[in-house]
N, C-alpha and C positions, 0 to 999 in steps of 0.2 A: 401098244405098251406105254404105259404110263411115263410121264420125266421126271419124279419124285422119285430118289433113289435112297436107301440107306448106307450114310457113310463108313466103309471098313475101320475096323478099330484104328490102326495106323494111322491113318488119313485122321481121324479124330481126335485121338493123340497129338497130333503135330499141330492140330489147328490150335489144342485145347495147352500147350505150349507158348502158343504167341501169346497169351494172357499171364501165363506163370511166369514162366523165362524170357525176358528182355534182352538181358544179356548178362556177363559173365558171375557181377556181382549180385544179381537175383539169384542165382543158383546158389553163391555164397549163402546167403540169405536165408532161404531154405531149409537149406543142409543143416545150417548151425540151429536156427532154430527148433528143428530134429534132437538135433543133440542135445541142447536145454531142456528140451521136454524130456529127452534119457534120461535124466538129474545128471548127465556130465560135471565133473567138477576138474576136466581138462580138454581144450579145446583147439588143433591144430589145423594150420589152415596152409596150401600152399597152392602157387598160381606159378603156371609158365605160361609167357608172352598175353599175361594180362588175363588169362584164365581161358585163352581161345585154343589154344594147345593141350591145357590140361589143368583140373582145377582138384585138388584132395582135401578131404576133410574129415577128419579123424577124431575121435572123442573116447572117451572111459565108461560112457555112459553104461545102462545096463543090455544094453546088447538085443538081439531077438534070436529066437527060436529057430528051426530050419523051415519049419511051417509058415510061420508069420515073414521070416525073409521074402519066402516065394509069395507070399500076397503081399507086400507092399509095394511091389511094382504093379498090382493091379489099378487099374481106374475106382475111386471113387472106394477105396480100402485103407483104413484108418482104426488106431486103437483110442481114441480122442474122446470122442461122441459113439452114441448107443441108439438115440431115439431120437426124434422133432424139439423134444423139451430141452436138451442138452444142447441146445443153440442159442437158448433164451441166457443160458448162463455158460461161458464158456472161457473157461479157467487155464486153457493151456495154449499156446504160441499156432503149433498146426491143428488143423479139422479136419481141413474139407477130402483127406485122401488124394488130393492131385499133384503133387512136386514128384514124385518120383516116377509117375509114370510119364509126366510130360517131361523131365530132365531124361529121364531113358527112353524115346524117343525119338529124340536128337541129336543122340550124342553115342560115344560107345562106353558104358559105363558099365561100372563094376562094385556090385556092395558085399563086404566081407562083413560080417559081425558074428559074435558068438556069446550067448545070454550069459548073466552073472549063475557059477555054480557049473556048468556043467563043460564036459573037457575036451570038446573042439568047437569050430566055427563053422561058417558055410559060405559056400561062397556062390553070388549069383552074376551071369555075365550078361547084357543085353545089348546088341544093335540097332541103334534106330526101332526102337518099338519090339523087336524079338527078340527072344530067350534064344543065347546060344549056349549057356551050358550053367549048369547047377550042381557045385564038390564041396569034399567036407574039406576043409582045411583047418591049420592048425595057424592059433592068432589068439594074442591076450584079449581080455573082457573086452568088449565097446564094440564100436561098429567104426567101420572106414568105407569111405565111398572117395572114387577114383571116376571124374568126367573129362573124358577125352575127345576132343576135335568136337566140340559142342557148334552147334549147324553144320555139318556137316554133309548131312541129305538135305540143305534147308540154304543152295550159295545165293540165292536171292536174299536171305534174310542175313545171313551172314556178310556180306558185300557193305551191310549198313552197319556194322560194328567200328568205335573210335578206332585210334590207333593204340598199341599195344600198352602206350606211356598213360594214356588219357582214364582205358577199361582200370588197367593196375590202381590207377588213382581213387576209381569210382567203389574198386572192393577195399579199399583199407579206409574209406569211408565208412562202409557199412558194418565193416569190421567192429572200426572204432564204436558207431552207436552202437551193435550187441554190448561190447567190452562194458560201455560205461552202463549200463544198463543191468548188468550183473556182474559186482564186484569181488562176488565170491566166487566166479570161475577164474580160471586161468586162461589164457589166449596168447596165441602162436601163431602170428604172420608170416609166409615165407614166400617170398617172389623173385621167382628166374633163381633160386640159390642164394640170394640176399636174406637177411632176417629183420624185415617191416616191423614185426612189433615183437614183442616178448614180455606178457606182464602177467607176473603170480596172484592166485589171491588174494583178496585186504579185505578186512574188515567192514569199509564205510563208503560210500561213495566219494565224500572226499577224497579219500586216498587215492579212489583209482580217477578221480578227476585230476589229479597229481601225475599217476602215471602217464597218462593221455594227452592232458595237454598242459606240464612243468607245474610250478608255482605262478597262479592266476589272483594279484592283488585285485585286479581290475574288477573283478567279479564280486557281486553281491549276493548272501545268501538267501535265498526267499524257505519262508514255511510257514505254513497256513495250515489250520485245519476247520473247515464248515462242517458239519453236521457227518454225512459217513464220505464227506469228499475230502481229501488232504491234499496238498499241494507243498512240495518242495524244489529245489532245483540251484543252481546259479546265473544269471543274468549279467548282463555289459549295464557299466555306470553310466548314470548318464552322462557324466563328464568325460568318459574314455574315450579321448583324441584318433583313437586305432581306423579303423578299415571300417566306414558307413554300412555294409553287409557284413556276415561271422556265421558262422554255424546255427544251423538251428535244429537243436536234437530233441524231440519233442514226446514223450513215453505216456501211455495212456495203460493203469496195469503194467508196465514194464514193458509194451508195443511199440514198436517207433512207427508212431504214424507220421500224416497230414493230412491232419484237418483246417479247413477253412476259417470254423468259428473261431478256434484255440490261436490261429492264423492272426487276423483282425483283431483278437483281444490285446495280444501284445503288442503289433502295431499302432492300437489306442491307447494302451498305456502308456509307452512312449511319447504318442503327441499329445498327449494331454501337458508335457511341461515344457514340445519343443515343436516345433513346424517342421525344424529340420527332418527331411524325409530320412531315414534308415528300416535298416533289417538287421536289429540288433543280434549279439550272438546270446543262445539261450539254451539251456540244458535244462527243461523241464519237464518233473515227475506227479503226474496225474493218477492218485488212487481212487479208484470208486467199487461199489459194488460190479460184480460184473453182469447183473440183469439190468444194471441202467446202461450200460453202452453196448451198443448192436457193430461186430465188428465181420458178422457175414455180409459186409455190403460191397468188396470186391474182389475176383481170387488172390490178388498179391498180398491183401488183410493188410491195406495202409491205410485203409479209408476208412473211418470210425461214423455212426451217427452216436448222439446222444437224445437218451430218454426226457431230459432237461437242459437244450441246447440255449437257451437264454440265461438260464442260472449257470451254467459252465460260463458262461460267456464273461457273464459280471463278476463271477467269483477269481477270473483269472486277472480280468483287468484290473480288479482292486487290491488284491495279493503285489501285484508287479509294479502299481500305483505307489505305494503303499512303501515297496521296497525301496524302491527308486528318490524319494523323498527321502529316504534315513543313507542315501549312498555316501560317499568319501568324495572330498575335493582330492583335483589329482596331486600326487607329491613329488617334491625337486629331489634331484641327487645332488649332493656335493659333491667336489674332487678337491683332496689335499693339496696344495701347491707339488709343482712334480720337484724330486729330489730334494724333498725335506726329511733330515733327520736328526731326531731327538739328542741333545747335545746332553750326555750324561751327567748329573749330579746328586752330590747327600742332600736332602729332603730334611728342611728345621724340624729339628723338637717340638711337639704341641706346647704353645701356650697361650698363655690369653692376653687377647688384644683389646686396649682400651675403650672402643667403640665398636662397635656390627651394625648390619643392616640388614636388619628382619627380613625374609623374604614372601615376595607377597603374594607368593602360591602359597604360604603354607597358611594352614586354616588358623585363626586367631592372631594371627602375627598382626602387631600393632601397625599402625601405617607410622611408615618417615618420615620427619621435617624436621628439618635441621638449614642452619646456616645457609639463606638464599633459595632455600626451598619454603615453597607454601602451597596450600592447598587453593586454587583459584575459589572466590565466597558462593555457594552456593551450589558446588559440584559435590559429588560423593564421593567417599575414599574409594581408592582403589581395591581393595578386598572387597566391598559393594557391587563396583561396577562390574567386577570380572565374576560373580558370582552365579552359577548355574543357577536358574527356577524350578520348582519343582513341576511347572505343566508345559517345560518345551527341553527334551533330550539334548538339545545343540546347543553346545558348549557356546557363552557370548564370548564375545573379544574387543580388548581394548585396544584403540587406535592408537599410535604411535607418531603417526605422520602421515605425510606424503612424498611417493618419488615422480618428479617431472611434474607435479599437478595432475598422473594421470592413475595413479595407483595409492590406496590408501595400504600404509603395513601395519600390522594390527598384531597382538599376540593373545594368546590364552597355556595354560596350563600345559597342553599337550604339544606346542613349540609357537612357531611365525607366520603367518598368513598374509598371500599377497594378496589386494583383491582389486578387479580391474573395476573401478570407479561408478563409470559408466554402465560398464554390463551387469553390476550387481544392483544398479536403480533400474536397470531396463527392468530386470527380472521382478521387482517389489514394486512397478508401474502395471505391468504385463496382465500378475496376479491379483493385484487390486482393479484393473479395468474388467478381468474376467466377472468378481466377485458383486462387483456393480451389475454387469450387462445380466448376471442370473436375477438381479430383480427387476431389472427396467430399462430404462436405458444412459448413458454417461451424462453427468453435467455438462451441457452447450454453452457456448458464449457467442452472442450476436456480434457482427461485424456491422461496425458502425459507419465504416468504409469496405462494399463486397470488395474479395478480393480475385483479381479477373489470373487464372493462370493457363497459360497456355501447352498446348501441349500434342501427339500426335493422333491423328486419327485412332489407333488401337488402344490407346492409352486414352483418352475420353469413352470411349468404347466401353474399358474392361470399369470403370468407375461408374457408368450413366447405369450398366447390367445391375450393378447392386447400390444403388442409390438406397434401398431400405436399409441395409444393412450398415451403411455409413451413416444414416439419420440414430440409428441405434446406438452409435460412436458418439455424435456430437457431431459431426457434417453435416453440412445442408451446401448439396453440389446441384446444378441445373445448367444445359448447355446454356450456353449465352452465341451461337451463331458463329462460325467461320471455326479456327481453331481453337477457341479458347472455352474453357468452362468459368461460372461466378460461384464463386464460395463467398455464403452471407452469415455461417455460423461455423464454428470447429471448437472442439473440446476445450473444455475450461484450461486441462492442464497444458495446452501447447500455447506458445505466445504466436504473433502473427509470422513473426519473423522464421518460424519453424512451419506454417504453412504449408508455403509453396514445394519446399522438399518434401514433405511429410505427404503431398497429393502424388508428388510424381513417384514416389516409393512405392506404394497403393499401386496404381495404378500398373506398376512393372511389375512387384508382386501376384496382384489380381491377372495379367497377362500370364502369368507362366503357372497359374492354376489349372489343375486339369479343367476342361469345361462340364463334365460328370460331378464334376466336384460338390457335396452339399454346403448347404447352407455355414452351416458350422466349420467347415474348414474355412471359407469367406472370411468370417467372422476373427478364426485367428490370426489369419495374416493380417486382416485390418487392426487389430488389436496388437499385433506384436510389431507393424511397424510403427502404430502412432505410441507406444512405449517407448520402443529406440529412438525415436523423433524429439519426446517429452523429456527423457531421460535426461541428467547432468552430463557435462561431455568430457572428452582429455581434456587433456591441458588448461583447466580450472581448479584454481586454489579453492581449497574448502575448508572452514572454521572445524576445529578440533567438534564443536555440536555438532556441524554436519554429517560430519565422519562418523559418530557415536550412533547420529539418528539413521543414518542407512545402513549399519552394520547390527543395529537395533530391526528397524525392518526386515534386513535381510532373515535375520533368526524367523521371524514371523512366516516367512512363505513357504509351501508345499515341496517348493523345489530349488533350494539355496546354490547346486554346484554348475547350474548351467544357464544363460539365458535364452530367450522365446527360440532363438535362431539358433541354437546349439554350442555358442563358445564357452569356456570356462568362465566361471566367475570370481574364481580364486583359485592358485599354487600354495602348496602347504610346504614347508617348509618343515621336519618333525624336528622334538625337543631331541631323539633319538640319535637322529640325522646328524645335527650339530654335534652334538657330545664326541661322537663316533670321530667327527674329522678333528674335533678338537682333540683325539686322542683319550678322552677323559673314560671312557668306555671300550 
């Protein structure tokens, strides 16, 4: 007798399970998706002890047949697809026939539905992979499905489910991606008898980006459209101070996948204006045709290939590029002094006062000088200098001062700006060193006395590995014997006295780079610590020019609200803000 054996349907099922169903919120998952394809336009959800006890999912959709009930608990039975060619373009959420026979499999489930138009329902019951019984019953349009003791014939695989707090968590995750995903449904969270979510239809995805997660200033809006590919969504500022990981809901056609390309695009958007590592939060919406994305490549259908996975690639990192350069510096709150209130009085008559002062937001208003005022020779009025260009969107701003020598305050039209001295020249050094190194390599300056610095084994180590890439900089490092290395040239822009820190910075940087790490990631650490190194520092007075010509550059660079290493580079202070506490609004 042969040892090849054909495995019983059951047995097949259950295997065919471990692929579909993970655990509680995969079946979630499922289910709903079901229902979207029903055209649901109401969609209830409810979970005891994390959905291990029992998971329901209810909808208005349009219902099935008594026929079509009894065949969708078959294997590999589907009203989706028809033929081979309906794969190449495939327009709806389920295909492949498999979630309900592998959820009834495992579990003791129960599906009621009853088609739009006709005046009862049906009801199907299965055990662990058997039919125990098949009645007509009576139940409004849609369909409901009831999964109970889910692994149940399965305590090997069951033993490996969180705990009841952690599974709850992972369904009203998934939840939330359908929710945001289609705005025009309704959705109904409900766990252990608590109400998780509750949110009606709206209009627009904003709205329901509102419901889901409050009022989001932080977030930027992106939208793009290439050719028949469009891209919309909201993204984390780069300056938003929050939690270095967030959400990441990523819809391809309205799918929440992951993918890898779409993965890496955004995380090179990102480093392109920061080193700082993150996993920014992002809600984005990928339309294409659907014969250029292949989403038969695994049965949970989170796994996408694309037909042009290099053009996805570039089109998303330059969209998010793109966006991230027009973001918002972060804004202060004010708080009114506590227990102040307005001491009541009659308000003068209008009349006119012998003198005013133009104000010099407003467009033509003449500039002022009067008594002890003068224009210093050779500067521009004020209406000049604060005046928008027509080929850079960002608003310029005049300097005002300095606080501490370490912050210059500046204003423009739309209120006060604080900006931290230092890190806003890091950032117009950073992007001027990058702009250089895309054609050759930085202006060198020879040392006319090499400079010997010493330093520790791993730390000469992680510098002698990329000696090209520091020649590229303006470095010229070679060991020189015992522990010290000789620097005989460094960048024009650093004086000698910034050196020796400026190697050992390098060098601790280059130490805690992955050692997989390319070439290019090298290259911006080295570049964004000899920045920070070169850069003006706190507590240095700066001439009223100084401040004009770095708030000048500042305008000029790709990425004005953060510098190389991720800090702000300015707090805003709005014209709103003030007004508000002044009461005047």
């Amino acid at each position: 007798m042969g040892k090849i054996r054909q495995l019983p349907p059951d047995l097949a099922n259950q295997i065919a399970a471990g692929e579909v169903v993970e655990r509680p919120a995969s079946v979630i998952k499922e289910l709903v998706e079901n229902s979207i394809d029903a055209g649901a336009r109401r969609i209830a959800i409810g979970v005891e002890l994390g959905g291990k006890k029992l998971i329901h999912v209810e909808d208005d959709g349009e219902g099935m047949t008594p026929e079509d009930a009894r065949l969708a608990i078959e294997r590999h039975a589907t009203s989706k697809i028809r033929r081979a060619d309906d794969l190449e373009r495939i327009v709806t959420l389920g295909f492949r026939g498999e979630a309900l026979p592998s959820i009834a499999s495992v579990s003791h489930f129960t599906l009621r539905t009853r088609a739009r138009g006709t005046q009862s329902g049906t009801e199907v019951r299965v055990n662990g992979g058997a039919v125990a019984s098949v009645a007509e019953v009576g139940m409004p349009e849609g369909t409901s499905i009831d999964v109970a003791d889910l692994f149940y014939n399965l305590p090997a695989r069951r033993k490996f489910l969180k705990s009841d707090a952690a599974e709850s968590a992972q369904v009203s995750r998934v939840v939330t991606q359908l929710a945001l995903a289609y705005p025009e449904i309704g959705f109904t969270l409900t766990s252990s008898g608590r109400k998780v979510l509750q949110i009606p239809p709206v209009a627009s995805l904003r709205d329901r980006l509102y419901q889901l997660y409050g009022e989001r200033a932080d977030l930027i809006d992106v939208r793009r459209g290439s050719g028949d590919v469009k891209i919309l969504g909201f993204v984390a500022a780069l300056a938003e101070q929050g939690p270095t990981r967030g959400p990441q809901n990523v819809y391809v056609n309205r799918r929440v996948v992951k993918d890898r390309t779409i993965a890496h695009a955004i995380i090179d958007s990102y480093s392109v204006a920061s080193i700082k590592e993150r996993s920014p939060e992002v809600h984005l919406f990928i339309e294409m045709p659907h014969d250029a994305v292949d989403v038969n490549v695994h049965p949970t259908k989170a796994e996408v290939r694309f037909r042009d996975q290099s053009y996805i690639h570039e089109l998303i990192r330059r969209t998010l590029g793109d966006a991230l350069g027009r973001g918002p510096a972060p804004e202060l709150q004010l708080e009114a002094p506590a227990g102040f209130q307005p001491v009541p009085s009659t308000m003068p008559l209008p009349h006119a006062y012998p003198s005013t002062f133009p104000s010099r937001w407003a467009g033509g208003a003449a500039e002022y000088v009067g008594a002890g005022f003068s224009r210093p020779e050779g500067t521009r009025p004020v209406e000049a200098a604060i005046a928008p260009t027509s080929d850079n969107p960002i608003r310029p701003m005049m300097p005002l001062g300095q606080f501490r020598d370490t912050f210059i305050i500046a204003v423009d039209d739309e209120g006060i700006a604080i900006i931290d001295q230092h890190v806003a020249h890091e950032r117009v050094l950073f992007e001027r060193i990058n702009e250089r190194l895309t054609s050759g390599t930085l202006e060198s300056q020879r040392l006319l006395v090499p400079l010997l610095v010493e330093m520790s084994a791993s730390g000469r180590q992680a510098l002698t590995s990329h000696v090209a890439d520091l020649e590229r900089l303006g470095f010229e490092v070679e060991d020189f014997g015992g522990d010290a290395l000789r620097v005989t040239a460094m960048p024009a822009l650093l004086g000698r006295e910034d050196g020796d820190a400026a190697l050992r910075a390098l060098a601790e940087d280059l130490e805690g780079l992955d050692h997989g790490a390319g070439v290019d990631a090298a290259i911006k650490r080295i570049a964004a610590t000899t920045a920070c190194h070169a850069a003006v520092k706190a507590n240095y007075p700066l001439t009223h020019e100084k401040m004009a010509h770095i708030l000048d550059e500042l305008r000029r660079t790709a990425y004005s609200t953060i510098c190389p290493h991720g800090r702000p580079v300015m707090l805003r202070i709005t014209r709103r803000e003030v007004e508000k506490n002044f009461q005047r609004i």
